[in-house]
N, C-alpha and C positions, 0 to 999 in steps of 0.2 A: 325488876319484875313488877307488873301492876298491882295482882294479889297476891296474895300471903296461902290463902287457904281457898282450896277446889276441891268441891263434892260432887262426885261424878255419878251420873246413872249408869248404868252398867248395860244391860242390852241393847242392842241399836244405838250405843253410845261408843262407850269402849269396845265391846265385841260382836260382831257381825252374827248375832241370832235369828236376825227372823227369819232366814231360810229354812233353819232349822224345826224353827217351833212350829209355823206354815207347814210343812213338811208332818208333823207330828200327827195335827190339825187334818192334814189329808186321806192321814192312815187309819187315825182313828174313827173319821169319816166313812173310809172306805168298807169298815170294818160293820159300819151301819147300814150296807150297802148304799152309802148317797157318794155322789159324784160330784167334787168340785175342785175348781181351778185352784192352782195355788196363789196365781195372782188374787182373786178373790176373796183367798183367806189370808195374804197380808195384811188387804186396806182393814180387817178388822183384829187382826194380831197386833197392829201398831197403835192403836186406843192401848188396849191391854188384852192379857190371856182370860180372865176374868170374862169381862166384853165379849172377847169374841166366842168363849162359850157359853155365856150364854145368849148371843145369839143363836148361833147353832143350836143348842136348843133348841130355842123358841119358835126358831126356823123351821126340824124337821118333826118337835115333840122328842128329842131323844132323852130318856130317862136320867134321873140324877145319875151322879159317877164317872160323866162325859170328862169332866174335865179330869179328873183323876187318872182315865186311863192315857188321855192326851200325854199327862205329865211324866206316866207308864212308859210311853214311847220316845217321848225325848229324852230320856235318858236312857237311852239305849243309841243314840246320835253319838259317836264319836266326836271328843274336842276336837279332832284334826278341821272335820267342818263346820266350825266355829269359831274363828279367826276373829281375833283385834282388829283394829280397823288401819290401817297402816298410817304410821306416824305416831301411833299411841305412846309406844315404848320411848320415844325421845322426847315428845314433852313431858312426859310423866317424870322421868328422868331427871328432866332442866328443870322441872318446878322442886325436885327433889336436892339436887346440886344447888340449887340456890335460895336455901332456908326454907322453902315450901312445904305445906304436909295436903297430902291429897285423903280423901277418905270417899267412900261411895256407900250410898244408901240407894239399896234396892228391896223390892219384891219378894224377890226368889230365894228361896232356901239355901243357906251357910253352905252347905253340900255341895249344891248346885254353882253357888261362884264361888268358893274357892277349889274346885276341880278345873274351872277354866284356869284360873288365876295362876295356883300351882302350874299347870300344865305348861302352860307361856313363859311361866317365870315373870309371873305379874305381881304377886304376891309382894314382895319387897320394895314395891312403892306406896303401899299404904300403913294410910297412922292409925287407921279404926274404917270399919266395916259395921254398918246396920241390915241386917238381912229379916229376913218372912218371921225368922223365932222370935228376933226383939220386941214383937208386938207391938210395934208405933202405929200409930195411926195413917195409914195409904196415901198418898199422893192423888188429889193436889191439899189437903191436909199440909202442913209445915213443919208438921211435929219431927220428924228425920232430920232438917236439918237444926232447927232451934234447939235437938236434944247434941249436937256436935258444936253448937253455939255454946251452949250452957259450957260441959264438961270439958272441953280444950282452951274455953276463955276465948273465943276467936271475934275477933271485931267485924264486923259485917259491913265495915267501908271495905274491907282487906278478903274478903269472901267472896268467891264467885262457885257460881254452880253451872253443869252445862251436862243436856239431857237433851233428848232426839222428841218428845213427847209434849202435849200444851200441859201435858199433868204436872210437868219437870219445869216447864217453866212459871205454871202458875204457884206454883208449890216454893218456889225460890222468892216468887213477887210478895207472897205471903208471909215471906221471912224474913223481908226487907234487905234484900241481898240480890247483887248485881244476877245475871241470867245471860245464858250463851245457848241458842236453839241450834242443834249439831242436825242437818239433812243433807243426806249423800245425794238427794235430788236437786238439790237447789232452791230447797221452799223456805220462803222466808216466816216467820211466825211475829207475830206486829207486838206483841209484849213482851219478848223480849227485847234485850238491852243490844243485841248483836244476834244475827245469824250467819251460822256457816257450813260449808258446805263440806269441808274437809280439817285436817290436821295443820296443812298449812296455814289455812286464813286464820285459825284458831290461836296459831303459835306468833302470826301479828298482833294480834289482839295482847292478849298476857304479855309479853315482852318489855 
């Protein structure tokens, strides 16, 4: 196996959220009376949640608490439609059967991934979790991963990270550790070290 240790992003990484949170995004939109596409409210849900309200915002004047009640609605989203990205469960697995320790620093609140995590039975592939309460400093920031560097001892030739976002990649470049840019489109991202498109091209990669 190439690396030793993989620190994964979690939304649009591991699990298939943005339709979700778009969805959220729309309702509580809706609920301002504005009208908008949900394609629309991808391309700015995939920057971040953050971003995209506040543009929304700034967009229609909607008063603070936007984002709160967005966060209101998505979790009232059932995990069923919030699916792992298919292939997840088997490399995670193979890096786990073959001395590996996986660990994922995100955003979103403890609550929030490990109720997916639980749900999937994802849970039992990771060696540590940083979520929204640890209070690290945001991505592209490096502090999530240098603070998983620190506390496991992990060598950063033996370190890779792989995140769907340039925040995820720039944020790994920062930390002087290899970079895997994960788009289900096929877009490639020029600083990082590899882009892919799926589980497969990913599981060449590590191997």
């Amino acid at each position: 196996m190439k690396y030793k240790y993989y620190i994964w992003d979690f939304g649009g990484t591991l699990f298939n959220t943005y339709p979700g949170v778009a969805l959220s995004f729309q309702i509580a939109l809706k609920n301002k009376n504005i009208d908008e596409k949900i394609e629309n409210i991808i391309e700015y849900v995939k920057v971040s949640k953050n971003f995209a309200a506040q543009y929304f915002q700034n967009k229609y004047g909607i008063e603070d608490g936007f984002e709160e009640l967005v966060e209101k609605i998505e979790d009232e989203i059932p995990n069923s439609d919030r699916k792992p990205f298919a292939g997840s469960d088997k490399i995670l697995q193979y890096i786990k059967d073959n001395g590996g320790m996986n660990f994922i620093y995100t955003h979103r609140s403890s609550d929030s991934a490990f109720g997916l995590l639980d749900y999937y039975n994802y849970t039992k592939f990771f060696k540590d979790i940083v979520a929204k309460e640890d209070k690290l400093k945001r991505k592209p920031d490096p502090e999530g991963f240098l603070y998983f560097i620190s506390k496991f001892e992990l060598k950063k030739e033996e370190t890779l990270t792989i995140g769907d976002r340039a925040i995820d990649i720039i944020s790994g470049v920062n930390a002087g550790i290899d970079t895997v840019y994960f788009n289900p489109d096929g877009e490639i991202n020029k600083d990082a070290k590899w882009s892919v498109k799926n589980y497969e091209e990913l599981f060449k990669i590590i191997k």
